[in-house]
PyMOL Python script that loads the backbone (N, CA, C, O; Angstrom):
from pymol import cmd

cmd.read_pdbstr("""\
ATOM      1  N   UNK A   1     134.558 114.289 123.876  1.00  0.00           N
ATOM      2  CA  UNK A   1     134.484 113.882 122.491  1.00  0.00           C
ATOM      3  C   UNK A   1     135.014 112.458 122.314  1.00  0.00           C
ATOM      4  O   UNK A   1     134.397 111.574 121.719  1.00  0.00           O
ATOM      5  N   UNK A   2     136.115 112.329 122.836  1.00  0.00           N
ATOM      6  CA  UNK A   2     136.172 110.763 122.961  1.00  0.00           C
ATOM      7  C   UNK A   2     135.597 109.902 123.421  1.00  0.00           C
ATOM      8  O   UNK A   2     135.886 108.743 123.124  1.00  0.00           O
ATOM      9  N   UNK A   3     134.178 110.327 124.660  1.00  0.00           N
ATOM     10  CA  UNK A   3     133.671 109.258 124.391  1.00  0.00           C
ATOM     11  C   UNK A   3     132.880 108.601 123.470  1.00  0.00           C
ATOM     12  O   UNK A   3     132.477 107.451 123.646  1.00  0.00           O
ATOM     13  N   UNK A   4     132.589 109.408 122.301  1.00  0.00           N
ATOM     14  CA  UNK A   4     131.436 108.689 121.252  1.00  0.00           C
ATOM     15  C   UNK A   4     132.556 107.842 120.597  1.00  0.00           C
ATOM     16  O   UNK A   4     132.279 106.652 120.441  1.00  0.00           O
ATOM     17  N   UNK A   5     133.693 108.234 120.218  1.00  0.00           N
ATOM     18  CA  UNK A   5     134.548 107.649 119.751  1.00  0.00           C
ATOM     19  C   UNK A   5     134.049 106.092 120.509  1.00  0.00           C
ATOM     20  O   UNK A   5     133.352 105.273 119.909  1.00  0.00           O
ATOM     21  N   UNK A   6     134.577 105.891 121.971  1.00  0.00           N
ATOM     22  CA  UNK A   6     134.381 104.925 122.247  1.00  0.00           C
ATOM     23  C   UNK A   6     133.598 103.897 121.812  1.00  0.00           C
ATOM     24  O   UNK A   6     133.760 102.832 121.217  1.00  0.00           O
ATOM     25  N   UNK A   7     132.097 104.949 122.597  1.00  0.00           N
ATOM     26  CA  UNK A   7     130.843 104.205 121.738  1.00  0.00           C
ATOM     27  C   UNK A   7     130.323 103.370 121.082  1.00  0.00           C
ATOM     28  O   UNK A   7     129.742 102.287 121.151  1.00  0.00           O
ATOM     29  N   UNK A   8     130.927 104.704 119.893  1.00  0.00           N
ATOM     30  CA  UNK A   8     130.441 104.122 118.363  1.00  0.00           C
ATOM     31  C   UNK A   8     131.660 102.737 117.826  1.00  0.00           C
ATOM     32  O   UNK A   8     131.568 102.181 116.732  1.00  0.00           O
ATOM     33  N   UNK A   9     132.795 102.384 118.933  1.00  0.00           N
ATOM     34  CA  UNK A   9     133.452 101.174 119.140  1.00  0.00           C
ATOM     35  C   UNK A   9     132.959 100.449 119.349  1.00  0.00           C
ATOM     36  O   UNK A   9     132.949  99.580 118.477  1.00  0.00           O
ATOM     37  N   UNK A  10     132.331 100.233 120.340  1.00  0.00           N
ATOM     38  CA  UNK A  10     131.739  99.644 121.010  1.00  0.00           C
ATOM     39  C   UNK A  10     130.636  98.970 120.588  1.00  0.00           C
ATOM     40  O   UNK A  10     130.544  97.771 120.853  1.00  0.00           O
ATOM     41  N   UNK A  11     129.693  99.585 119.913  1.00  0.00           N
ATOM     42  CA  UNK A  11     128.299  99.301 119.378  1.00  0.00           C
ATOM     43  C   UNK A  11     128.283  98.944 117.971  1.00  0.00           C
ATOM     44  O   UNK A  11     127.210  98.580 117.491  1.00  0.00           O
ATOM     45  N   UNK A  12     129.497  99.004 117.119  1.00  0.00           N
ATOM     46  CA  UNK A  12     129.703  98.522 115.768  1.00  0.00           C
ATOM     47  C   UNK A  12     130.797  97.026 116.619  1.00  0.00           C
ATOM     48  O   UNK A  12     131.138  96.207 115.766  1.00  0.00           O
ATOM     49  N   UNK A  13     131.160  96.774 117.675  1.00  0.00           N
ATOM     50  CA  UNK A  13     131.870  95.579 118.012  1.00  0.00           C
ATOM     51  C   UNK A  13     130.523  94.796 118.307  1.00  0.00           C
ATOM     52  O   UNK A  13     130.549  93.700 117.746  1.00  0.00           O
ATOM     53  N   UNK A  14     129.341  95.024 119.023  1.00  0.00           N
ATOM     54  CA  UNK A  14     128.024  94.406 119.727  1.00  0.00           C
ATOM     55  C   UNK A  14     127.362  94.126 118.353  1.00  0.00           C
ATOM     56  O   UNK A  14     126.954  92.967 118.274  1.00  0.00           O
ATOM     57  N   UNK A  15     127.175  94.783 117.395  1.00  0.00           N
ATOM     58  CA  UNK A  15     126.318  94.872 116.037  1.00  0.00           C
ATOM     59  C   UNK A  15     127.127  93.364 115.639  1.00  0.00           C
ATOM     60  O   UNK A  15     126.536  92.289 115.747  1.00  0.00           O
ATOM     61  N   UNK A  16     128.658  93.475 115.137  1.00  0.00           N
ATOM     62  CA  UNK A  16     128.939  92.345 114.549  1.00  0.00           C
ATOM     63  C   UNK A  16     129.168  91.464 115.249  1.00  0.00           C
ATOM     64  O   UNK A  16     129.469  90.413 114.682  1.00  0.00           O
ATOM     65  N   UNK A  17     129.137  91.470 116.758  1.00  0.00           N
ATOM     66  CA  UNK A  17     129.159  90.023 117.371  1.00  0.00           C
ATOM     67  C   UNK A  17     127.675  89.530 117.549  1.00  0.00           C
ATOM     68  O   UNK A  17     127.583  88.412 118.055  1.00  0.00           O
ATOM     69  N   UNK A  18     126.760  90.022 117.297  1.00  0.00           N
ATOM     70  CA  UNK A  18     125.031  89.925 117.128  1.00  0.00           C
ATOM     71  C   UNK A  18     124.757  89.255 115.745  1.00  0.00           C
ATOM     72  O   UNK A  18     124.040  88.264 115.613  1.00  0.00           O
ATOM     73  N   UNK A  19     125.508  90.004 114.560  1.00  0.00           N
ATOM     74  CA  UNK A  19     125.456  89.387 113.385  1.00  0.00           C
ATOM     75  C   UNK A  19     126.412  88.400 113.196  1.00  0.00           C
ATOM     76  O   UNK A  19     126.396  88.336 111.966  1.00  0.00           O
ATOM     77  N   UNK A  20     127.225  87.594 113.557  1.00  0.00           N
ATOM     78  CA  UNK A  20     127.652  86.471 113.486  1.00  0.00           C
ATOM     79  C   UNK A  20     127.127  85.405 114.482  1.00  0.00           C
ATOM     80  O   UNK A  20     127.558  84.259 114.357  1.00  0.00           O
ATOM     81  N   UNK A  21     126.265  85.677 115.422  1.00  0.00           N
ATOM     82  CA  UNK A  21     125.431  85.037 115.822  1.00  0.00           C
ATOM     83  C   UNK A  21     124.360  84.482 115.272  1.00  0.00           C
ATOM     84  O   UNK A  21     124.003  83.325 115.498  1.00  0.00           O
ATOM     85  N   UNK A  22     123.651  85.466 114.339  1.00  0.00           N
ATOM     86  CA  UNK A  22     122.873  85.223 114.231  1.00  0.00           C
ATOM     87  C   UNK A  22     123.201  84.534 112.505  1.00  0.00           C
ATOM     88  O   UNK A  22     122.244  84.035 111.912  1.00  0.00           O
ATOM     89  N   UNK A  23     124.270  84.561 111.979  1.00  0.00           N
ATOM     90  CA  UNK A  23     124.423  83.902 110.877  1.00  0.00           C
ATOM     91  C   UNK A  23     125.039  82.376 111.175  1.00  0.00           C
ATOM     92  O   UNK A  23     125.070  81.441 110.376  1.00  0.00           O
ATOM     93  N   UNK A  24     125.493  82.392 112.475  1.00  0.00           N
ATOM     94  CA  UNK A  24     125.467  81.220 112.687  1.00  0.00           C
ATOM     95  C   UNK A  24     124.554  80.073 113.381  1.00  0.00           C
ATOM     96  O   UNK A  24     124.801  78.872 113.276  1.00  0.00           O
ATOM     97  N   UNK A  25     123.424  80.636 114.130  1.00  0.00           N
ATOM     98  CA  UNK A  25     122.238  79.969 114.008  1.00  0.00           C
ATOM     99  C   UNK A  25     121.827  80.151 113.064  1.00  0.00           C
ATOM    100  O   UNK A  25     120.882  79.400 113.309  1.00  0.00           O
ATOM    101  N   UNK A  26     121.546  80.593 111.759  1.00  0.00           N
ATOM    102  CA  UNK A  26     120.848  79.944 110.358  1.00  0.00           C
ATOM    103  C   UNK A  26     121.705  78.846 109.774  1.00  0.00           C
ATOM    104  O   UNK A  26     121.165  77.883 109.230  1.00  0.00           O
ATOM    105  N   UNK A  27     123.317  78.975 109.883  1.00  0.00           N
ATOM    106  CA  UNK A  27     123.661  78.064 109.192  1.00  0.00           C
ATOM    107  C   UNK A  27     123.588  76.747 109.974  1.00  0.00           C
ATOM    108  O   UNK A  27     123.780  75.843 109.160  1.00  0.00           O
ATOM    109  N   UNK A  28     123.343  76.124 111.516  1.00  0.00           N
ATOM    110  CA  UNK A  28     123.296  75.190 112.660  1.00  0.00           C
ATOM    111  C   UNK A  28     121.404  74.830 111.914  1.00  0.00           C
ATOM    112  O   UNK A  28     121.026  73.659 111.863  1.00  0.00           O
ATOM    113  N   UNK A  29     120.611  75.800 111.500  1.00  0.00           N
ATOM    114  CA  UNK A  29     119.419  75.316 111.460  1.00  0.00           C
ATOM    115  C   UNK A  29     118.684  75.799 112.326  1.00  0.00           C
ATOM    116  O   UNK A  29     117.593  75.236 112.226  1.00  0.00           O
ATOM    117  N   UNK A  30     118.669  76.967 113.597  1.00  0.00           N
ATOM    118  CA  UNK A  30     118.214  77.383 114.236  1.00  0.00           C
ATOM    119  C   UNK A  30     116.288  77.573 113.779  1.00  0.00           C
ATOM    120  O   UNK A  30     115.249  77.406 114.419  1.00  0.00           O
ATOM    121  N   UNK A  31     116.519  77.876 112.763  1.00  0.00           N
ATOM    122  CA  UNK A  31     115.333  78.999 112.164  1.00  0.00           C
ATOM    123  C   UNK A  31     114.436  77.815 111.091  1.00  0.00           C
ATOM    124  O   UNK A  31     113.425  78.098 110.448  1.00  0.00           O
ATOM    125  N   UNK A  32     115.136  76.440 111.124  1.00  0.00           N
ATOM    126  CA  UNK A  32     114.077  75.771 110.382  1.00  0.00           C
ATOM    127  C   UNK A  32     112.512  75.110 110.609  1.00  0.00           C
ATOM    128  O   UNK A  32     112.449  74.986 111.832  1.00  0.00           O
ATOM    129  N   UNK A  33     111.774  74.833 110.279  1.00  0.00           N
ATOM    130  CA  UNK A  33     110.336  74.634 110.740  1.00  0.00           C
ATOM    131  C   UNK A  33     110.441  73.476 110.505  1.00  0.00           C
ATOM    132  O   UNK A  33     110.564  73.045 109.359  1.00  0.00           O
ATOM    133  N   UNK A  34     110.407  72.616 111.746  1.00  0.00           N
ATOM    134  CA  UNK A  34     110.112  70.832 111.866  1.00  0.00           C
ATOM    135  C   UNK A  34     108.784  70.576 112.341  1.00  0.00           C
ATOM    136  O   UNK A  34     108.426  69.411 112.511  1.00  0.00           O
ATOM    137  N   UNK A  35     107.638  72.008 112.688  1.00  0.00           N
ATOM    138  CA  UNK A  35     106.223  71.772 113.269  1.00  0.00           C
ATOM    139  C   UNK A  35     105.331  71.446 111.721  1.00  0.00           C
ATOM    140  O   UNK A  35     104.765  70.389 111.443  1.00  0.00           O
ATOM    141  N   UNK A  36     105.401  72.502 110.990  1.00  0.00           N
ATOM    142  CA  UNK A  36     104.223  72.696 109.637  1.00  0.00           C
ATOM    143  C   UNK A  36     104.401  71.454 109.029  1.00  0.00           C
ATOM    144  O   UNK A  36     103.304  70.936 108.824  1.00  0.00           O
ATOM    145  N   UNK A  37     105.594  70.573 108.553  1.00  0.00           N
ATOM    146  CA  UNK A  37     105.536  69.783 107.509  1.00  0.00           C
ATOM    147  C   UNK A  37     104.567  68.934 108.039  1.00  0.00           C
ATOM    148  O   UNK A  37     103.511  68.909 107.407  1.00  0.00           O
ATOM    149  N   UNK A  38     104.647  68.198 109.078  1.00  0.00           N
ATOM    150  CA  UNK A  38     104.014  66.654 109.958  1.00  0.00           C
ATOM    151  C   UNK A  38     102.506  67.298 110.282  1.00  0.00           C
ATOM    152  O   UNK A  38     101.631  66.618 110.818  1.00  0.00           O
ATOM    153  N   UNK A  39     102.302  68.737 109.881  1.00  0.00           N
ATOM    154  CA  UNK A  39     100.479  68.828 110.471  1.00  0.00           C
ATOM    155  C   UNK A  39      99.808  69.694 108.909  1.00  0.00           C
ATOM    156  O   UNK A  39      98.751  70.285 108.689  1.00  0.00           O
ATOM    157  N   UNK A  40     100.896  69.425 108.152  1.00  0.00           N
ATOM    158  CA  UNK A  40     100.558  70.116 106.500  1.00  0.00           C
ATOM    159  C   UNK A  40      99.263  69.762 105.942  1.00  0.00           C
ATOM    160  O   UNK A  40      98.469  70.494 105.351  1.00  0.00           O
ATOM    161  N   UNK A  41      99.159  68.350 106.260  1.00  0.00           N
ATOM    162  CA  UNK A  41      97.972  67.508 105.676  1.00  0.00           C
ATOM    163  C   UNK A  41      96.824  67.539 106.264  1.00  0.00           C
ATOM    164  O   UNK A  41      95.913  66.882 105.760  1.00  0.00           O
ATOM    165  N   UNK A  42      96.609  68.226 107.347  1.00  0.00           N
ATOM    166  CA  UNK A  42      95.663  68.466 107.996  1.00  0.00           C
ATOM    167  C   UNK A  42      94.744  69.873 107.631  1.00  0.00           C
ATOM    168  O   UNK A  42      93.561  70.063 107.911  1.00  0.00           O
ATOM    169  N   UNK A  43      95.598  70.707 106.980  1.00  0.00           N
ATOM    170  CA  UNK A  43      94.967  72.155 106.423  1.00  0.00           C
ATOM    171  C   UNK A  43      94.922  72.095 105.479  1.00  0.00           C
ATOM    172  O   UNK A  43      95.757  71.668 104.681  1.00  0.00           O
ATOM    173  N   UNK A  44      93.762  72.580 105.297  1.00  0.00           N
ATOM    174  CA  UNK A  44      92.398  72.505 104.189  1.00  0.00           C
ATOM    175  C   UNK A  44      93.372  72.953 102.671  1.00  0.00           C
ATOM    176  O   UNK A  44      93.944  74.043 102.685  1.00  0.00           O
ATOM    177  N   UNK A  45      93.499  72.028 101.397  1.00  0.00           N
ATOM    178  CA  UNK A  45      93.685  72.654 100.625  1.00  0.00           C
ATOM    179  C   UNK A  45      93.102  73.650  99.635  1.00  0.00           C
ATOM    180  O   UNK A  45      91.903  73.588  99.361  1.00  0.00           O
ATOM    181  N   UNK A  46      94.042  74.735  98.984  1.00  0.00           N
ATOM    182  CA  UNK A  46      93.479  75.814  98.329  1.00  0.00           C
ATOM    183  C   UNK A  46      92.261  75.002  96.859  1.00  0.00           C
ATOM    184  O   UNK A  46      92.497  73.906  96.349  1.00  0.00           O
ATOM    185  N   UNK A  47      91.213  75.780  96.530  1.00  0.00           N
ATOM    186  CA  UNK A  47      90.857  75.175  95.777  1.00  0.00           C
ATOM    187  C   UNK A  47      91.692  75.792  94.566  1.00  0.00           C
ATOM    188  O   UNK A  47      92.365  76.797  94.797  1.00  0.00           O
ATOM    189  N   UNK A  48      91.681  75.262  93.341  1.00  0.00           N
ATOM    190  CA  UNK A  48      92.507  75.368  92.527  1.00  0.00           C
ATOM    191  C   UNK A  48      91.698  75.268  90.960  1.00  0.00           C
ATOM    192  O   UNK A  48      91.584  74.126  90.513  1.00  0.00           O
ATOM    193  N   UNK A  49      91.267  76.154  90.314  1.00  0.00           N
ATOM    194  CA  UNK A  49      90.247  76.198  88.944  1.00  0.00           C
ATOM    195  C   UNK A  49      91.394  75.830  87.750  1.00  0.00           C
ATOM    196  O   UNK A  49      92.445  76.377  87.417  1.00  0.00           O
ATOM    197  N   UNK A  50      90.616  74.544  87.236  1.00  0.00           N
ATOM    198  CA  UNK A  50      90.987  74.200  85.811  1.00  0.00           C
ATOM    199  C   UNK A  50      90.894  75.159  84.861  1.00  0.00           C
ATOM    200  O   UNK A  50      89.815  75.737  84.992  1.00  0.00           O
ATOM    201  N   UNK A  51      91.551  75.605  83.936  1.00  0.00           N
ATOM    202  CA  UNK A  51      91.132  76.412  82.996  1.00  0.00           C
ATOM    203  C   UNK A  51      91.482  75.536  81.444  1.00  0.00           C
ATOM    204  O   UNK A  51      92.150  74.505  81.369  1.00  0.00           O
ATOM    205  N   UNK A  52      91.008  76.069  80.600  1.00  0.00           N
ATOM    206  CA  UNK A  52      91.545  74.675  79.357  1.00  0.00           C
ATOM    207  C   UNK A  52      92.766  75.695  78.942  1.00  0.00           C
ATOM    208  O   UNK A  52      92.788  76.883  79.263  1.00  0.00           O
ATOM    209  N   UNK A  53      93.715  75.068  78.223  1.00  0.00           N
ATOM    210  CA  UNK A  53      95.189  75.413  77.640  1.00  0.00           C
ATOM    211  C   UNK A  53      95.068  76.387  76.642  1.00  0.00           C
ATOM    212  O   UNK A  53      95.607  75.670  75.799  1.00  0.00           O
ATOM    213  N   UNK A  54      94.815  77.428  76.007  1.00  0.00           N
ATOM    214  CA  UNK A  54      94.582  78.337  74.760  1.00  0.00           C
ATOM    215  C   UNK A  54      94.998  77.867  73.622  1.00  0.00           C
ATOM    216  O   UNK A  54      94.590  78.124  72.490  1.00  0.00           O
ATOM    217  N   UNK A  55      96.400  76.686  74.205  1.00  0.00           N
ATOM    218  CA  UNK A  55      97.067  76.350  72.881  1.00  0.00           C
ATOM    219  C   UNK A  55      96.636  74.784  72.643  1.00  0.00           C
ATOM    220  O   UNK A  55      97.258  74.146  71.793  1.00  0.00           O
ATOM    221  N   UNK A  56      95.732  74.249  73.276  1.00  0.00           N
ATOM    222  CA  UNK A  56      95.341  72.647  72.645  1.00  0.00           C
ATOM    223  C   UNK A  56      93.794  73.497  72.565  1.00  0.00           C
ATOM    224  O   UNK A  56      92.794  72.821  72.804  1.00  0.00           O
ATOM    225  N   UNK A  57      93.675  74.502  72.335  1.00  0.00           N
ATOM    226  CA  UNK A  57      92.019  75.009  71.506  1.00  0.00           C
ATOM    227  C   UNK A  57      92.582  74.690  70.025  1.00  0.00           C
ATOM    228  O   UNK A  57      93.716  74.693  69.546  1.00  0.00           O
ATOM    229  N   UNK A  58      91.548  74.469  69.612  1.00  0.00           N
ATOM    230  CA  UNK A  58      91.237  74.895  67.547  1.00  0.00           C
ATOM    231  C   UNK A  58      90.020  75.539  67.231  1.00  0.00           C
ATOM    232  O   UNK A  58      88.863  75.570  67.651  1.00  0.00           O
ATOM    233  N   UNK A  59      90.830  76.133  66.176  1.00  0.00           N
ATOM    234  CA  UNK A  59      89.505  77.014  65.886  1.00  0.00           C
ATOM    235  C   UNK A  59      88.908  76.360  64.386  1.00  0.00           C
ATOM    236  O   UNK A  59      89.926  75.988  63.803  1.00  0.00           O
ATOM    237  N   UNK A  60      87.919  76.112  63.665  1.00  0.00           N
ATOM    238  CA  UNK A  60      87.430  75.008  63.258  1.00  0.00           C
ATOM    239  C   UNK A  60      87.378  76.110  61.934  1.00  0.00           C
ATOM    240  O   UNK A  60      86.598  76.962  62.360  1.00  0.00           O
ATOM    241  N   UNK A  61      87.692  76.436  60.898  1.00  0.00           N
ATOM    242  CA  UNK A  61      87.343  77.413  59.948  1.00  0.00           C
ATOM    243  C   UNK A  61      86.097  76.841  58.842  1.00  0.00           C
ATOM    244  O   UNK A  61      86.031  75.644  58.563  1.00  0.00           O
ATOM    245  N   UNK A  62      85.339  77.644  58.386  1.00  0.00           N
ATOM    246  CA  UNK A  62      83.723  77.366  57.735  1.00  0.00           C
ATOM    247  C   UNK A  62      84.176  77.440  56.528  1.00  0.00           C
ATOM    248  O   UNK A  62      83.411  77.307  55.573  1.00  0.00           O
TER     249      UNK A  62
END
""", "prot")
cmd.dss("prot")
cmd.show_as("cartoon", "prot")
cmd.util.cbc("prot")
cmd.orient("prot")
């Protein structure tokens, strides 16, 4: 029985030395993208439909 005790020591010590790893490569910048910005302009942009404003309409009364 003591060994899960151990274990479950053990594997909640590996969990948070994994998660301070890995919060400290996000905060170093590990995980930022320096490829997409410099080849951005090269992919095709979305097309994008004008629609007119509802609120610069008038409605013209007879």
């Amino acid at each position: 029985m003591s060994v899960i005790y151990v274990l479950l020591g053990v594997s909640i010590f590996v969990a948070i030395v994994f998660f301070v790893a890995f919060i400290l490569a996000v905060k170093r910048g590990q995980y930022d993208d320096s490829y997409t910005p410099s080849v951005r302009m090269l992919f095709e942009d979305e097309l994008v439909e004008n629609t007119p404003d509802k609120s610069k309409l008038t409605i013209k009364n007879k």
